[in-house]
N, C-alpha and C positions, 0 to 999 in steps of 0.2 A: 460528589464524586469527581474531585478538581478532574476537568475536562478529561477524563480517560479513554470517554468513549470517543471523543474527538481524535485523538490521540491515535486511537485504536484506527480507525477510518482514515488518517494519511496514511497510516503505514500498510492499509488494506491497500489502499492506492498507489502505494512506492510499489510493493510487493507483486502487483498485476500490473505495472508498465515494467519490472521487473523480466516477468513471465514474458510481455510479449517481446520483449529487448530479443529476449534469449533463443522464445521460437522462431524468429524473424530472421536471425540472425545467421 
C-alpha cells in the first residue's frame, strides 16, 4: 500500500494545524 497511509497522516496533520491557524486567528 506504497506508504498511503503515511500520506494520509501528514495531511491529517497539515489539515488540524490548518484548523487551528484558522480558529486562532
Amino acid at each position: 500500500m506504497f506508504e498511503f497511509s503515511e500520506f494520509f497522516s501528514d495531511f491529517s496533520v497539515s489539515c488540524v494545524f490548518v484548523w487551528i491557524s484558522v480558529f486562532l486567528d
